[in-house]
N, CA and C atoms as an extended XYZ file, in Angstrom:
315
Properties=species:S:1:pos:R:3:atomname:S:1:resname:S:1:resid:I:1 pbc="F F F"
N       -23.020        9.981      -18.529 N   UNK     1
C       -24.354        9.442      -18.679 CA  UNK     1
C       -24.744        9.593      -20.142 C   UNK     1
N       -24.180        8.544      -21.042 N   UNK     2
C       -24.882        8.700      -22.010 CA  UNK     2
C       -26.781        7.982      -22.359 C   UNK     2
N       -26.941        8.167      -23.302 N   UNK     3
C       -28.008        7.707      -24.030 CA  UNK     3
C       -28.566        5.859      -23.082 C   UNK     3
N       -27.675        5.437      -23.761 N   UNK     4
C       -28.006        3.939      -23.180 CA  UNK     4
C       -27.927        3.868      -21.325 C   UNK     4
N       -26.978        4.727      -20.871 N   UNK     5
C       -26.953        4.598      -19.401 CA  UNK     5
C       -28.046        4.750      -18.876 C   UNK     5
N       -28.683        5.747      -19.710 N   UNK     6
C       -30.033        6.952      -19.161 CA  UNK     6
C       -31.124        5.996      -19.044 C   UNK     6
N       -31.159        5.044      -20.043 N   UNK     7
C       -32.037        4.053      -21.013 CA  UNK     7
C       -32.390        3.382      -19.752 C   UNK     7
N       -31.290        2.555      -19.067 N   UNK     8
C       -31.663        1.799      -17.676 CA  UNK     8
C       -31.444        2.361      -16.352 C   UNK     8
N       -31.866        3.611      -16.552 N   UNK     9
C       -32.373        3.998      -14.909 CA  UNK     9
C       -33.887        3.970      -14.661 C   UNK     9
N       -33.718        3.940      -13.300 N   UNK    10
C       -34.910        3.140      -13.296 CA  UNK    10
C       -36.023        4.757      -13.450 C   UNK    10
N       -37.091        4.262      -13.557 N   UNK    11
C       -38.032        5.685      -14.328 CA  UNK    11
C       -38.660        6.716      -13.135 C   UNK    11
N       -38.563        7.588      -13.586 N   UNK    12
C       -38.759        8.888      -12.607 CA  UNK    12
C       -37.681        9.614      -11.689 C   UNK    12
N       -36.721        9.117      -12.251 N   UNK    13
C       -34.970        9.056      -11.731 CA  UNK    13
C       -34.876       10.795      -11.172 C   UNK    13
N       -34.628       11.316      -10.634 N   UNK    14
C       -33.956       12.941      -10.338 CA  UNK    14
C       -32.227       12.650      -10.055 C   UNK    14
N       -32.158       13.121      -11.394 N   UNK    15
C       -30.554       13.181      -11.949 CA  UNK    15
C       -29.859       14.548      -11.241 C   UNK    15
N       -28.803       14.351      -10.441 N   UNK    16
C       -28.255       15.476       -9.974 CA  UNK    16
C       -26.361       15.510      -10.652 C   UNK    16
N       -25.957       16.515      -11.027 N   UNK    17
C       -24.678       16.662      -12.086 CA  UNK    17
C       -23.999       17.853      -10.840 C   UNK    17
N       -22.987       17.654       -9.966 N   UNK    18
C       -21.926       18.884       -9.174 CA  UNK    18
C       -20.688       18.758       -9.751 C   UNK    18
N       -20.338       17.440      -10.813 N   UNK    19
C       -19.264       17.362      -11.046 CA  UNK    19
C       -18.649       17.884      -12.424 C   UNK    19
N       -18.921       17.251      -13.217 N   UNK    20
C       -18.302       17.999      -14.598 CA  UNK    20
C       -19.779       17.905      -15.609 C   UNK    20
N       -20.174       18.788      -16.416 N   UNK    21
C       -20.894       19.209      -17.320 CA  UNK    21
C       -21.027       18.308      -18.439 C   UNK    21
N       -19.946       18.269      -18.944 N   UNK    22
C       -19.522       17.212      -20.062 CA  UNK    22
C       -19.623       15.333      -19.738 C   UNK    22
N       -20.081       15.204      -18.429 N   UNK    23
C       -20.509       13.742      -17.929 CA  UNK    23
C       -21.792       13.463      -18.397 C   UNK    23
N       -22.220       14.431      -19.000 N   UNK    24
C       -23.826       14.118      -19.084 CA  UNK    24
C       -24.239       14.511      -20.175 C   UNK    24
N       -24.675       13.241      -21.484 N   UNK    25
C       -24.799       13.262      -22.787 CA  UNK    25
C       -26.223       14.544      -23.152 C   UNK    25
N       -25.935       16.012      -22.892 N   UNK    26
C       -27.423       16.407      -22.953 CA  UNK    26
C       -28.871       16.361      -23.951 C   UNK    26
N       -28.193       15.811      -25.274 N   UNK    27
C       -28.990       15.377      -26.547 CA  UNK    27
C       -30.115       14.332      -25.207 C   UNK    27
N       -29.639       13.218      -24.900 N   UNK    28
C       -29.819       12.123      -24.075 CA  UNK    28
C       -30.455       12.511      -23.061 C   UNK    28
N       -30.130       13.415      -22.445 N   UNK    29
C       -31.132       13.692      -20.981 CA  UNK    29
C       -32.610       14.574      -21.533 C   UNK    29
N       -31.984       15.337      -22.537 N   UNK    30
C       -33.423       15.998      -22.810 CA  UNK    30
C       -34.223       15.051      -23.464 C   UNK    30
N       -34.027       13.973      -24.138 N   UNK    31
C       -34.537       12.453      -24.405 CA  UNK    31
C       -35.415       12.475      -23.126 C   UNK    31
N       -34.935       11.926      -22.150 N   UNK    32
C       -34.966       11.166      -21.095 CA  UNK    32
C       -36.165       12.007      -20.315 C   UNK    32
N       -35.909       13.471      -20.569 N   UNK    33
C       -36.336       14.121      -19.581 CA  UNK    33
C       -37.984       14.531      -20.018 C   UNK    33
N       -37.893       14.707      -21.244 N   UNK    34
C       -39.180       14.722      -21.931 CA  UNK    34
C       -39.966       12.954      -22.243 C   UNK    34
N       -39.286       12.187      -21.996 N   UNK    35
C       -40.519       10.714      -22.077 CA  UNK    35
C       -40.184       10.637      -20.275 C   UNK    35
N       -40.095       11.052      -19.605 N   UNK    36
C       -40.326       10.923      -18.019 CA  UNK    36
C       -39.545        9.758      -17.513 C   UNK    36
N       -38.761        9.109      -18.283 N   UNK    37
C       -37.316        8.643      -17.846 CA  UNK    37
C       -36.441        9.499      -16.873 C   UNK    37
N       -36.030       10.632      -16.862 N   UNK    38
C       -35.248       11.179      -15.806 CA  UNK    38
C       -36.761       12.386      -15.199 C   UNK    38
N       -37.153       12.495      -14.140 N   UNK    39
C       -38.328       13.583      -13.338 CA  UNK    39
C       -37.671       14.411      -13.867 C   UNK    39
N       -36.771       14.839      -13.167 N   UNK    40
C       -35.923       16.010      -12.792 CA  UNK    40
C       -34.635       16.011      -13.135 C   UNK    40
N       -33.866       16.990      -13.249 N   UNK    41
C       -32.629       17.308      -13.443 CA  UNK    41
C       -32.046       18.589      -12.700 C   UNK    41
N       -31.127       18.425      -11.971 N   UNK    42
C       -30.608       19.154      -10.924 CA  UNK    42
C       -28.871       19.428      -11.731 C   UNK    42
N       -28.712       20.585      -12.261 N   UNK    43
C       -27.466       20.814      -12.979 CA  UNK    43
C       -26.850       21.831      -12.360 C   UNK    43
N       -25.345       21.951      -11.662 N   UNK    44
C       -24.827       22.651      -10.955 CA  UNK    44
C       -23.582       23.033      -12.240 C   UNK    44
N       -23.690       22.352      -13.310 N   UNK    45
C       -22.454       22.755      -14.135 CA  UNK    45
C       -23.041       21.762      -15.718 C   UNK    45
N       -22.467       22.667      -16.342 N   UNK    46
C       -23.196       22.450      -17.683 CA  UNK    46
C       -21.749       22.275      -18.460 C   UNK    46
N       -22.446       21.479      -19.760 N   UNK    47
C       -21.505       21.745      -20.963 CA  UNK    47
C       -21.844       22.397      -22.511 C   UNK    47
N       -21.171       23.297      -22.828 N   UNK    48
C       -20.428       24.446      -22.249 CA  UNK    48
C       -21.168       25.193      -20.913 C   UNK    48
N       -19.936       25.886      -20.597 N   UNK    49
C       -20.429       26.829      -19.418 CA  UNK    49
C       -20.193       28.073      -19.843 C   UNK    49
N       -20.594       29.080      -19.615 N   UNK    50
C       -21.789       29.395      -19.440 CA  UNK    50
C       -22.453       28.805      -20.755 C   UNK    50
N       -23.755       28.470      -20.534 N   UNK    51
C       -25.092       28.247      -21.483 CA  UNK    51
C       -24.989       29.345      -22.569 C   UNK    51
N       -24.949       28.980      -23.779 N   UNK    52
C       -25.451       30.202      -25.035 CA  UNK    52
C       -26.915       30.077      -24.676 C   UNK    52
N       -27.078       31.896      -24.817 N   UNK    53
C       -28.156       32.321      -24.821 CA  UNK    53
C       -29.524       31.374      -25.243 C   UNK    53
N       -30.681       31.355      -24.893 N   UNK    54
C       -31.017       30.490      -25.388 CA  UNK    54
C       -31.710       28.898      -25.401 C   UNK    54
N       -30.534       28.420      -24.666 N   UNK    55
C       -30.327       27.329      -24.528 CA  UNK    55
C       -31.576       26.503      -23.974 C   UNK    55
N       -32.130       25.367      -24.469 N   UNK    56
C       -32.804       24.808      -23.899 CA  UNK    56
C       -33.014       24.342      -22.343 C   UNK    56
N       -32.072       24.019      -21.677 N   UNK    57
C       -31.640       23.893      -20.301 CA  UNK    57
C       -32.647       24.975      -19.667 C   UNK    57
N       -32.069       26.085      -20.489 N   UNK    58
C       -32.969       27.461      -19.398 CA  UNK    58
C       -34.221       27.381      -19.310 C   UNK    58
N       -35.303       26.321      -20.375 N   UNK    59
C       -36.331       26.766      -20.162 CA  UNK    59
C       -37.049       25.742      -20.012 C   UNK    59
N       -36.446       24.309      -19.846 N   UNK    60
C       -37.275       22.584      -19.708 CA  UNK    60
C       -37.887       22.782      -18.770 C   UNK    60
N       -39.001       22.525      -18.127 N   UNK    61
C       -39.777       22.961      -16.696 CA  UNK    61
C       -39.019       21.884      -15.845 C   UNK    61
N       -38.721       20.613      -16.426 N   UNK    62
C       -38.070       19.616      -15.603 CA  UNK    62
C       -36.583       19.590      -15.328 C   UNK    62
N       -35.748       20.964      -15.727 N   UNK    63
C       -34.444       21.508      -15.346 CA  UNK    63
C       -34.654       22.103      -13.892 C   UNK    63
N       -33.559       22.178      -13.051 N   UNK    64
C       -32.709       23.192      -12.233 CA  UNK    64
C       -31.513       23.301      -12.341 C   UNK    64
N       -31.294       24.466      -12.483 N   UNK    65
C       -29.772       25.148      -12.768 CA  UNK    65
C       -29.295       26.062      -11.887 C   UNK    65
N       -28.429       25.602      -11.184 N   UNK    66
C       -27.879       26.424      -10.352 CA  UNK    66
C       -26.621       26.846      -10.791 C   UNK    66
N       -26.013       28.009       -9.873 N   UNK    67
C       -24.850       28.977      -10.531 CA  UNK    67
C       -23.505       28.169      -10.400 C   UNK    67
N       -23.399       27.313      -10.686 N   UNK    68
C       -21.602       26.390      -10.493 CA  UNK    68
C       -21.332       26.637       -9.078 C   UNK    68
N       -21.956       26.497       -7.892 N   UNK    69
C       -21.832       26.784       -6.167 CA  UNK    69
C       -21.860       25.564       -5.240 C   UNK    69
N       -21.749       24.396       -6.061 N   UNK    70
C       -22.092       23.430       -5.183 CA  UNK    70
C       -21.271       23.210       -4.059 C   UNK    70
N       -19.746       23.942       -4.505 N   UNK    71
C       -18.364       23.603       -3.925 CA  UNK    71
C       -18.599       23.896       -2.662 C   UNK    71
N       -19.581       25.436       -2.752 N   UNK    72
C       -19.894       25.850       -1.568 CA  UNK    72
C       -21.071       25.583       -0.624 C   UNK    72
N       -20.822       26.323        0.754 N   UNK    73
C       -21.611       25.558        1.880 CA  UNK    73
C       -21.231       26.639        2.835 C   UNK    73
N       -21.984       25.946        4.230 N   UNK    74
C       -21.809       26.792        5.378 CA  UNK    74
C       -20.613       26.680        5.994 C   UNK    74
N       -20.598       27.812        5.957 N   UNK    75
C       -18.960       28.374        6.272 CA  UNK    75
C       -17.320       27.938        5.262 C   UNK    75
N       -18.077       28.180        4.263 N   UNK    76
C       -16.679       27.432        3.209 CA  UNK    76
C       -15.985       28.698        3.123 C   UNK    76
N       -16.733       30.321        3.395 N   UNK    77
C       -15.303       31.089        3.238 CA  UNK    77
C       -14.546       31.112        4.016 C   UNK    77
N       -14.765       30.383        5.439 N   UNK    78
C       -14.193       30.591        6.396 CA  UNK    78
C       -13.187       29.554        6.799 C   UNK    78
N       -13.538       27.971        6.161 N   UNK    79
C       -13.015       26.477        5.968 CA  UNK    79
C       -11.689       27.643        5.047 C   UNK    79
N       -12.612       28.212        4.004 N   UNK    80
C       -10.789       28.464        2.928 CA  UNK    80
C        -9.876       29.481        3.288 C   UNK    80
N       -10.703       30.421        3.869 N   UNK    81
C        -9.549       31.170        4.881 CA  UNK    81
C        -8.733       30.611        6.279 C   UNK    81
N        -9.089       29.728        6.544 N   UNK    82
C        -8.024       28.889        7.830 CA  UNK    82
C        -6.831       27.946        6.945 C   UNK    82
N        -7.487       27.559        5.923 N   UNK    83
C        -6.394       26.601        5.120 CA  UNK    83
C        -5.536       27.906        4.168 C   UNK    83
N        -5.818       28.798        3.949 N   UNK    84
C        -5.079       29.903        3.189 CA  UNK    84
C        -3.852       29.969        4.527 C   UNK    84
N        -4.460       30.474        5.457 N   UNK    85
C        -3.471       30.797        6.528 CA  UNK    85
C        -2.751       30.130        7.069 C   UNK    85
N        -3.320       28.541        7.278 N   UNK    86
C        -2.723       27.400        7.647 CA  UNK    86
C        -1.190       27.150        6.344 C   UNK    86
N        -1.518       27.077        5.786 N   UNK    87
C        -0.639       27.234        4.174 CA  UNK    87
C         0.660       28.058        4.142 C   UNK    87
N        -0.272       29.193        4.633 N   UNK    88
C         0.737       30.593        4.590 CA  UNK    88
C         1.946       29.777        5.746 C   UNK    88
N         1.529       29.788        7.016 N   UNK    89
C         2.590       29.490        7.985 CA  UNK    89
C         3.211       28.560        7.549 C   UNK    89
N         2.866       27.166        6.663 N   UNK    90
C         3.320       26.014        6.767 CA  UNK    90
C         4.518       26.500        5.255 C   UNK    90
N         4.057       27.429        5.332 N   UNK    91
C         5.263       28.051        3.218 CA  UNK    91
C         6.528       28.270        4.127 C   UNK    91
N         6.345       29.102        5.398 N   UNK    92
C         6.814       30.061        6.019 CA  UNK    92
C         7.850       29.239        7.210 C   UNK    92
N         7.544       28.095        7.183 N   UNK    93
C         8.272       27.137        7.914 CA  UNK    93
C         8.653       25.625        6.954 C   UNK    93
N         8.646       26.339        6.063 N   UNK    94
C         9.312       25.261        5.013 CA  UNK    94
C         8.596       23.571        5.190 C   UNK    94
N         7.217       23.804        5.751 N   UNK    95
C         7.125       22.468        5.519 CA  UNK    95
C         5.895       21.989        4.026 C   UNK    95
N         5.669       20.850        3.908 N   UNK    96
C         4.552       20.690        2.679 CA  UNK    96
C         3.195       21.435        3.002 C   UNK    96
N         2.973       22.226        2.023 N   UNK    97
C         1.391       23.042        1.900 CA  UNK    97
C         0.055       21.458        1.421 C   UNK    97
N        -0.803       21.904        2.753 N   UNK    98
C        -2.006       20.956        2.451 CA  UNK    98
C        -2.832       21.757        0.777 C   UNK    98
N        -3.136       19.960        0.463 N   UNK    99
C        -4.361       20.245       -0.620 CA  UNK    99
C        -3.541       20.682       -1.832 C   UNK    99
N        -2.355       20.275       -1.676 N   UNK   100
C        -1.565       20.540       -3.158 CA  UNK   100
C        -2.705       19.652       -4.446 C   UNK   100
N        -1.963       20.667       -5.375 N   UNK   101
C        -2.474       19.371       -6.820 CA  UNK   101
C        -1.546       19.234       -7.541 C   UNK   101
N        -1.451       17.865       -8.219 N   UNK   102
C        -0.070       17.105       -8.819 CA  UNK   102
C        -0.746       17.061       -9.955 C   UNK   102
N         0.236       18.197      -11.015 N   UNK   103
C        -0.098       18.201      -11.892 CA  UNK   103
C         0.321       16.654      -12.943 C   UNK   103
N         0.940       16.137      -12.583 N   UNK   104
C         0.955       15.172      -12.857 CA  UNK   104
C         0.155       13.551      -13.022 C   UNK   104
N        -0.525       13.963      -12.023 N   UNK   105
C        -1.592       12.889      -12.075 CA  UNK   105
C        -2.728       13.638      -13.159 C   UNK   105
């Protein structure tokens, strides 16, 4: 989301970011966010992470910042402990482990 993207949303927008930090031009949103182009801003991940001290983010009244948790939910320790175990057996019987990542792509 840079500058010009920001430019044509439509006004009073509540911008929400779970994915990468660096998607979102922040020079540009604090633009946006102070002429009432974006309401709100809902940030689950910033760029850089953690925030230097400081940082404007921490103190825009029209920020929320949450702790990088979006991944999580109800019952996700329990979703990642069945696929840990599911995994384990499937290592253990030589077949393909779910949810691989190809480092290649």
């Amino acid at each position: 989301m840079d500058r010009r993207t920001l430019e044509q949303t439509k006004q009073g927008l509540h911008l929400i970011n779970v994915a990468r930090g660096g998607l979102i031009d922040q020079n540009a949103l604090r633009d946006a966010l102070d002429t009432g182009r974006v309401r709100l801003a809902s940030l689950d991940v910033t760029d850089p992470e953690p925030l230097p001290s400081g940082h404007w983010l921490y103190t825009h009244p029209s920020v929320r910042l949450t702790p990088h948790i979006s991944w999580s939910g109800g019952r996700s320790k329990e979703r990642l402990t069945a696929l840990i175990g599911t995994n384990y057996h499937r290592y253990l019987a030589g077949e393909p482990l779910l949810n691989q990542q190809h480092k290649r792509r």
